[in-house]
VMD Tcl script that builds the backbone (N, CA, C; Angstrom):
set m [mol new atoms 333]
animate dup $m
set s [atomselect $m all]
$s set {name element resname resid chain x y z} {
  {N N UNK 1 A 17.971 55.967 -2.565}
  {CA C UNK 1 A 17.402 57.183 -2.020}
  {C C UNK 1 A 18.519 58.219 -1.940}
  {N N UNK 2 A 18.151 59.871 -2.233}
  {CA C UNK 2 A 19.830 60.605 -2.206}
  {C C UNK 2 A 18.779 61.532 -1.282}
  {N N UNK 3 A 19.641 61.955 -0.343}
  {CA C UNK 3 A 19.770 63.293 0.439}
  {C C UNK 3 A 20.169 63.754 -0.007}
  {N N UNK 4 A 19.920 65.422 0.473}
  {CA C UNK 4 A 20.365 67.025 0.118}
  {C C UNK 4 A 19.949 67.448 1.313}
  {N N UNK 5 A 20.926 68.426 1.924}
  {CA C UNK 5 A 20.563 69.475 2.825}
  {C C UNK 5 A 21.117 70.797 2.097}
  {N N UNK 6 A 19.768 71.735 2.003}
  {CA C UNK 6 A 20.554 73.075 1.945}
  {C C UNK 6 A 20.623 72.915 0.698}
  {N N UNK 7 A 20.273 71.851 -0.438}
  {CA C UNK 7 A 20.568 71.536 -2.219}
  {C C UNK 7 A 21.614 71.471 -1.898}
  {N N UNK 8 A 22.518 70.799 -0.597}
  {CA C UNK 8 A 23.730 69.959 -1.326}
  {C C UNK 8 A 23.287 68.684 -0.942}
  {N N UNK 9 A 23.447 67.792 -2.339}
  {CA C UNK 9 A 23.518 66.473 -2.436}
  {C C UNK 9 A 24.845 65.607 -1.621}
  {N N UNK 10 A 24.436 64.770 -1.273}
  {CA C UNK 10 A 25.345 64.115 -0.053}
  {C C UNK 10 A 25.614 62.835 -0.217}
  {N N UNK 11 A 26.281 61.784 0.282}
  {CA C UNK 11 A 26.823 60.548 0.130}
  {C C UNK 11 A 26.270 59.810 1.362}
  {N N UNK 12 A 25.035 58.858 1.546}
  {CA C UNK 12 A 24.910 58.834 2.587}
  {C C UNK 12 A 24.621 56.767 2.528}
  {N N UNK 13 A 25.217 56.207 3.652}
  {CA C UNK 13 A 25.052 54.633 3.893}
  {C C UNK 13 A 23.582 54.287 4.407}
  {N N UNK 14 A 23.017 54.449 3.532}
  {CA C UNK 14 A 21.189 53.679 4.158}
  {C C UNK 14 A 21.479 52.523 5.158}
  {N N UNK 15 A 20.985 52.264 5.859}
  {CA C UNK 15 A 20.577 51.188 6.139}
  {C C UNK 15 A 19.683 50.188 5.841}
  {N N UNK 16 A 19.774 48.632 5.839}
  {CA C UNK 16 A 18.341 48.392 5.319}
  {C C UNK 16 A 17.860 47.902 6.293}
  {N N UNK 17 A 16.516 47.944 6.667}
  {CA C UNK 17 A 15.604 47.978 7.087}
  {C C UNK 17 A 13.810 48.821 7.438}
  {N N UNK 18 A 13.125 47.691 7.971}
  {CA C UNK 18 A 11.506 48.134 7.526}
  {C C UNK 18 A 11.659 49.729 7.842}
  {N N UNK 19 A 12.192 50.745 8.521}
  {CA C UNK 19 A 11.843 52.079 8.151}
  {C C UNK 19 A 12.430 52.867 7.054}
  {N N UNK 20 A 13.577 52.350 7.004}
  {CA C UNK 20 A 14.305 53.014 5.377}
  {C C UNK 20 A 13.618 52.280 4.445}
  {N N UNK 21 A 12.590 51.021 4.489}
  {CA C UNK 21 A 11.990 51.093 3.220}
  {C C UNK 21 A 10.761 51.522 3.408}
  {N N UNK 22 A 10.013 52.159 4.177}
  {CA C UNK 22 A 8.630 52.790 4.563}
  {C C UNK 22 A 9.061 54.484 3.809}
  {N N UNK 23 A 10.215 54.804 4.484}
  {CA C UNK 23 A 10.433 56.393 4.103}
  {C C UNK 23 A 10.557 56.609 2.775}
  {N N UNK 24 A 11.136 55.163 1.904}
  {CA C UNK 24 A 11.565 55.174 0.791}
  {C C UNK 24 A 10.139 55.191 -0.315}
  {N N UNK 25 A 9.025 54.472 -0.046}
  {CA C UNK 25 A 7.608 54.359 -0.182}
  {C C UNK 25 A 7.275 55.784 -0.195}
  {N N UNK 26 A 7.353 56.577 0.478}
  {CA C UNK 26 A 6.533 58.009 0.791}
  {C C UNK 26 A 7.696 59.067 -0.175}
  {N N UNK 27 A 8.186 59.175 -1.159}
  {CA C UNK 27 A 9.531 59.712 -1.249}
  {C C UNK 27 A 8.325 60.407 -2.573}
  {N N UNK 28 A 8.681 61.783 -2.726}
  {CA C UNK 28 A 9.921 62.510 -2.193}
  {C C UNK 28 A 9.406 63.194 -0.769}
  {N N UNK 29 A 10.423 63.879 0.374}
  {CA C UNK 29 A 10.078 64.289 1.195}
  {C C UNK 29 A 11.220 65.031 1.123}
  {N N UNK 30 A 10.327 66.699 1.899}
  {CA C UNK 30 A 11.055 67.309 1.919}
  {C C UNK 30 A 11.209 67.654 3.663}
  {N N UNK 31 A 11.846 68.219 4.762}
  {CA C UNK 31 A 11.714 68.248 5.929}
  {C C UNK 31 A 12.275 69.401 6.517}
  {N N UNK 32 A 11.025 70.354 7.051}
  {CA C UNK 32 A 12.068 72.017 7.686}
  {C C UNK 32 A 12.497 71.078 8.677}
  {N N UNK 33 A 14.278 71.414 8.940}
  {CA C UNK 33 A 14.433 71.089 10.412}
  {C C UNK 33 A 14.992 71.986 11.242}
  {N N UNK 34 A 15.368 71.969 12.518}
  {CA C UNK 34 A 15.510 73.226 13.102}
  {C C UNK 34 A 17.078 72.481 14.371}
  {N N UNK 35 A 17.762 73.444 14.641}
  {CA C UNK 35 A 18.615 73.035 15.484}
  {C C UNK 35 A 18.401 72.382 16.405}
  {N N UNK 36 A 18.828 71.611 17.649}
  {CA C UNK 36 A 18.373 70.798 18.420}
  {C C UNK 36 A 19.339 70.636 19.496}
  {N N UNK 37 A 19.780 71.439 20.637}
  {CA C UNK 37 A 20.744 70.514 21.813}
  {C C UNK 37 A 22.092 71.285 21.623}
  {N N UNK 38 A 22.502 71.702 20.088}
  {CA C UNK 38 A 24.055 72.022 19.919}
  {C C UNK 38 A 24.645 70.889 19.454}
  {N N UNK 39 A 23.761 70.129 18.933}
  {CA C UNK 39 A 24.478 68.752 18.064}
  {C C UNK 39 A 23.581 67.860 17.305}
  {N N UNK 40 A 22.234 68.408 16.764}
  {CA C UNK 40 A 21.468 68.033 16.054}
  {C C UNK 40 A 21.055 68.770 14.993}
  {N N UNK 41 A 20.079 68.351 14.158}
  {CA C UNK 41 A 18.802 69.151 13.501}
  {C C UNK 41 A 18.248 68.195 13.374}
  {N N UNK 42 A 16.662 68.495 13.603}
  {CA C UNK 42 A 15.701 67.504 13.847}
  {C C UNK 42 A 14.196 68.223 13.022}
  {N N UNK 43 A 13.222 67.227 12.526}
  {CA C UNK 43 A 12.000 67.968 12.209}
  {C C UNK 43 A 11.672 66.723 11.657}
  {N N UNK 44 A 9.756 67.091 12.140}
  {CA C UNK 44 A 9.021 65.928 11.667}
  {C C UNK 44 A 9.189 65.627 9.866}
  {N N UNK 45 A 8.713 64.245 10.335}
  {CA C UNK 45 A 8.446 63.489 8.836}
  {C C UNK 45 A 7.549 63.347 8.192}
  {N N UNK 46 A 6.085 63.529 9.187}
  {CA C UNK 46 A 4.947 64.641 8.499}
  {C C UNK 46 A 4.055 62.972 8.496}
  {N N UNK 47 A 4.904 61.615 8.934}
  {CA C UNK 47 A 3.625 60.633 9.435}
  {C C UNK 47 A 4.697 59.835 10.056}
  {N N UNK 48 A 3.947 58.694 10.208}
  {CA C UNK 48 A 4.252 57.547 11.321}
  {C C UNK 48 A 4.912 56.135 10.540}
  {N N UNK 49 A 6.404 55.788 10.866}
  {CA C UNK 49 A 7.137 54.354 10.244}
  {C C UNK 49 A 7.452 53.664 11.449}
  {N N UNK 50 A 7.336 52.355 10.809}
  {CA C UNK 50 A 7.982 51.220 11.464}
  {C C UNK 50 A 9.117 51.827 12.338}
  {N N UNK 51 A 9.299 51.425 14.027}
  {CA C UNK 51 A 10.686 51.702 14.043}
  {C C UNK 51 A 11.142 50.647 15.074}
  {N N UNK 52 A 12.263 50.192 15.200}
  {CA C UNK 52 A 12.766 49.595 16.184}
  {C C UNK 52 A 14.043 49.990 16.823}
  {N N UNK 53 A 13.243 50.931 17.308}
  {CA C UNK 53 A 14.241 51.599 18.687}
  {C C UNK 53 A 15.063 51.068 19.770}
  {N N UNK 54 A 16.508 50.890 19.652}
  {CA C UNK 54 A 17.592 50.937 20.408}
  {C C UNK 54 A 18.342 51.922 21.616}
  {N N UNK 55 A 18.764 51.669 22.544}
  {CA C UNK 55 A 19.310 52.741 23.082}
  {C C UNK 55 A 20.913 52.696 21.856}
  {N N UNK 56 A 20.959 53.839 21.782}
  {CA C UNK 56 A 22.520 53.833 21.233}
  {C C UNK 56 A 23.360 55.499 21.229}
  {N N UNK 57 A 24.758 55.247 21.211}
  {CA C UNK 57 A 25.520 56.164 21.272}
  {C C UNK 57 A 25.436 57.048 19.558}
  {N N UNK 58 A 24.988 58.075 18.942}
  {CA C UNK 58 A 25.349 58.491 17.965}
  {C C UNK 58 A 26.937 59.284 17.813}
  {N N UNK 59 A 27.091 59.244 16.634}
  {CA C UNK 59 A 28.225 60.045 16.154}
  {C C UNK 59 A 27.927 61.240 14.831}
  {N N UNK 60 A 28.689 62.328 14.611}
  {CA C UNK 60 A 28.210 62.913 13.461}
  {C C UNK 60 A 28.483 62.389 12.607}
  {N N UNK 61 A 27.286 62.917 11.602}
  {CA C UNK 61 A 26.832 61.875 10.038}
  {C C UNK 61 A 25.419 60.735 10.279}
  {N N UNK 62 A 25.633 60.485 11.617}
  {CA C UNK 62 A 24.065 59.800 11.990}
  {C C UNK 62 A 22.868 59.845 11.205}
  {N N UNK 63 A 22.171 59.836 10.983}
  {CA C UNK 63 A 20.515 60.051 10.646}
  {C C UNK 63 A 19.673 58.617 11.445}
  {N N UNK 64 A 19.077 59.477 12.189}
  {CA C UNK 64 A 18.254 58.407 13.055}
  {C C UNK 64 A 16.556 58.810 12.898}
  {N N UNK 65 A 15.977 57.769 13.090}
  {CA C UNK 65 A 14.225 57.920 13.506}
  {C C UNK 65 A 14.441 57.969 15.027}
  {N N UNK 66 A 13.049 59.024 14.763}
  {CA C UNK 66 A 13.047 59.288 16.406}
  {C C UNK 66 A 11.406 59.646 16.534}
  {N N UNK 67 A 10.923 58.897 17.628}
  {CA C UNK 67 A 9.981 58.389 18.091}
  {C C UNK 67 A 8.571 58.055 16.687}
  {N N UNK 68 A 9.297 57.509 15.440}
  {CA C UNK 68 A 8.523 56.762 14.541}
  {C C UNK 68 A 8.107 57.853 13.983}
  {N N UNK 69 A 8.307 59.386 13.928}
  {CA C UNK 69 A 7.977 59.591 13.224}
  {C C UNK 69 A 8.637 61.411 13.322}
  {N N UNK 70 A 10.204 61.148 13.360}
  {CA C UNK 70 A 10.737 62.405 13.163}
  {C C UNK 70 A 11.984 62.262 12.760}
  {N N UNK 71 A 12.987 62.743 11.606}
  {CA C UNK 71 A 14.453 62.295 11.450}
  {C C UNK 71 A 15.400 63.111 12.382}
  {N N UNK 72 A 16.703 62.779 12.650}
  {CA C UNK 72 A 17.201 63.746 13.357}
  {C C UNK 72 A 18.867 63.697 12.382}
  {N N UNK 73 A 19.902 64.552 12.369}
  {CA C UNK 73 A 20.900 64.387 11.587}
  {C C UNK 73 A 21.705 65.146 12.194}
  {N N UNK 74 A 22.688 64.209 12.883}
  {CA C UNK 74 A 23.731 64.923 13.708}
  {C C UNK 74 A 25.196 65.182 13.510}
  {N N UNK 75 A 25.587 66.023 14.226}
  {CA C UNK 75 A 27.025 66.843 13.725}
  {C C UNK 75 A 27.742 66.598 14.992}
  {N N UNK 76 A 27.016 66.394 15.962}
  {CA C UNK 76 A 27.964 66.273 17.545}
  {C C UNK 76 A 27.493 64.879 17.978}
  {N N UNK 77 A 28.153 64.441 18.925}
  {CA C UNK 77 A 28.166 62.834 19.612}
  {C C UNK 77 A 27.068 63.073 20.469}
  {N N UNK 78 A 25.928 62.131 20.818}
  {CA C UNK 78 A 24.981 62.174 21.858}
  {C C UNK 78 A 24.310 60.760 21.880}
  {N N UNK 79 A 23.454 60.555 22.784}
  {CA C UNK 79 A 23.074 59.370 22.761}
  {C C UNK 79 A 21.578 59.465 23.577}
  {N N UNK 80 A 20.809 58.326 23.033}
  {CA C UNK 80 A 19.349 57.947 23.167}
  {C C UNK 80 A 18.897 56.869 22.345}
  {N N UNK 81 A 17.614 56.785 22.279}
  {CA C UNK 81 A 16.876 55.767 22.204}
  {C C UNK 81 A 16.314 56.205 20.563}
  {N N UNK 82 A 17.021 55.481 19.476}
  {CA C UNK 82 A 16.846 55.883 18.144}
  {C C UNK 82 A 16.944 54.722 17.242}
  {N N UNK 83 A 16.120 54.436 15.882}
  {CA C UNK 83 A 16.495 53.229 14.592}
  {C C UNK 83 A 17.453 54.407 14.130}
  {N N UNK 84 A 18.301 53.890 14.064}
  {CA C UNK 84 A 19.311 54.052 12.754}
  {C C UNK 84 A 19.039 54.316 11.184}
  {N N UNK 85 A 18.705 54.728 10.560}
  {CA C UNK 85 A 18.649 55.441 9.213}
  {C C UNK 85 A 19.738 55.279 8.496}
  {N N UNK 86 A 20.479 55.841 8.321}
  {CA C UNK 86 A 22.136 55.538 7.862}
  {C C UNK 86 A 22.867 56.755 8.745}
  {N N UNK 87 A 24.058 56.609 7.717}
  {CA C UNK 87 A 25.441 57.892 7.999}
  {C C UNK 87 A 25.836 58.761 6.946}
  {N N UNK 88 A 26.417 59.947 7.120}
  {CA C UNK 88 A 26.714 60.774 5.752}
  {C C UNK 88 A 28.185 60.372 6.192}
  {N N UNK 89 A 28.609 60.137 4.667}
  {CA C UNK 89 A 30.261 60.167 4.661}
  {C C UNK 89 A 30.440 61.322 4.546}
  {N N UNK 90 A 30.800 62.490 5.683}
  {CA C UNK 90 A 31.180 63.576 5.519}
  {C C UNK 90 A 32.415 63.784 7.096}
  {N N UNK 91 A 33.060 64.495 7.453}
  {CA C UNK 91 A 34.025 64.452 8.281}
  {C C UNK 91 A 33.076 65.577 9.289}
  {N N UNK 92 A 33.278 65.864 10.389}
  {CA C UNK 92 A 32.708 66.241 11.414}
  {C C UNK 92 A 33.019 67.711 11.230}
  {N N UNK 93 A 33.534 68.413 10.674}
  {CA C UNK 93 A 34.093 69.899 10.279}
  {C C UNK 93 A 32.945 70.237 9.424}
  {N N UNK 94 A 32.808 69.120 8.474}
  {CA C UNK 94 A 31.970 69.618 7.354}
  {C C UNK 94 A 30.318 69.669 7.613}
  {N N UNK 95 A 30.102 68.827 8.921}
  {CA C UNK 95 A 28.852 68.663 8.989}
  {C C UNK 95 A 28.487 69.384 10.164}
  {N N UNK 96 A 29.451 70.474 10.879}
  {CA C UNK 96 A 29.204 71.109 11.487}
  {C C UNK 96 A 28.803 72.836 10.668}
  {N N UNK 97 A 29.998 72.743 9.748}
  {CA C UNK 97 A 29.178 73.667 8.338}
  {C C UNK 97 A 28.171 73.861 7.742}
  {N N UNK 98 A 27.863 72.252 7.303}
  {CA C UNK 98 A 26.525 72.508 6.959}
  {C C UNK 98 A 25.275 72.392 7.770}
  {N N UNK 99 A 25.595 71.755 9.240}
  {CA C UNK 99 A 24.056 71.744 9.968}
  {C C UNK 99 A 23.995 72.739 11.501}
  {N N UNK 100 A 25.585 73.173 11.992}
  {CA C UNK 100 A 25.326 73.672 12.664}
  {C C UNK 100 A 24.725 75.419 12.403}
  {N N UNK 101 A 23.719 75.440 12.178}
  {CA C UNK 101 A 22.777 76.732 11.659}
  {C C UNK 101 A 21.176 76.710 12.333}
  {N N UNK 102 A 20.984 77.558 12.560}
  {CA C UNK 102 A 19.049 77.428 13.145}
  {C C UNK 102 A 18.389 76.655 12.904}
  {N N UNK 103 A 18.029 76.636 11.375}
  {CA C UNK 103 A 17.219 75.594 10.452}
  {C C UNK 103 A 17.992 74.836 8.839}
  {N N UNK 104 A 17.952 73.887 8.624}
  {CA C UNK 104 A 17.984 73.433 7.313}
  {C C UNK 104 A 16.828 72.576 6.715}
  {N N UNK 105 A 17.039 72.358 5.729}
  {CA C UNK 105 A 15.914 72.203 4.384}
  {C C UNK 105 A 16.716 70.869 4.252}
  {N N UNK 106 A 16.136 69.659 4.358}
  {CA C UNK 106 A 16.374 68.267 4.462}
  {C C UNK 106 A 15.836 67.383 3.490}
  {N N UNK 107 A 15.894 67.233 2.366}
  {CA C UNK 107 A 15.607 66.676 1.186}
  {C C UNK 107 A 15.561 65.203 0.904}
  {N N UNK 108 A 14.951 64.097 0.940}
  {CA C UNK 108 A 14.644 63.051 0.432}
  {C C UNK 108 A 14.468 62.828 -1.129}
  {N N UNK 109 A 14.483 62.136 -2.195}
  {CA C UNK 109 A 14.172 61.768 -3.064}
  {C C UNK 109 A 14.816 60.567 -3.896}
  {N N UNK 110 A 13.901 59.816 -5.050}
  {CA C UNK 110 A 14.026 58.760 -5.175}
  {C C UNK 110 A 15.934 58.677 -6.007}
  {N N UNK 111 A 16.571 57.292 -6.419}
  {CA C UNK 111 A 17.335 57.348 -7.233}
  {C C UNK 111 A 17.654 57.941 -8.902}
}
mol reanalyze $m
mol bondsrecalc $m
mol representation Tube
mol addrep $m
């Protein structure tokens, strides 16, 4: 599966499990997302996946499900009750570049 935010293509660690292969099923997806807190961007996924929700600490590069049926992709440290998705290998400078902004354009599609 490759992400793009913004049409930049990104390097990102999937995770495996039943919701990264549900999202992977529905592909391509595209997702308006909108700022969130001062350390997110978040926007629905437009239906409902498997999730098995953890409390956990995030870090930027995150991509988490959030409440089964919204992604969130973070640039600042926060923590809640989220499945894990993967991480962007990107350094925290860069992903404050590219997500700290109002809205971004969140891109899914197959290999």
């Amino acid at each position: 599966m490759k992400l793009s935010i913004d049409g930049k293509e990104l390097k990102v660690a999937w995770e495996s499990n039943d919701s990264v292969k549900a999202i992977k099923e529905a592909l391509p997806i595209t997702i308006n997302m909108n700022e969130f807190g001062g350390f997110e961007q978040t926007g629905p996924l437009g239906f409902s996946v498997t999730r098995s929700d953890t409390q956990m600490d995030v870090v930027p590069g995150d991509i988490v499900l959030y409440g089964g049926n919204a992604i969130s992709v973070f640039y600042n440290e926060s923590a809640w009750t989220y499945t894990r998705l993967g991480h962007i290998d990107l350094s925290q400078e860069e992903l404050i570049a590219l997500l700290k902004k109002p809205s971004v354009t969140f891109t899914l599609k197959g290999e």
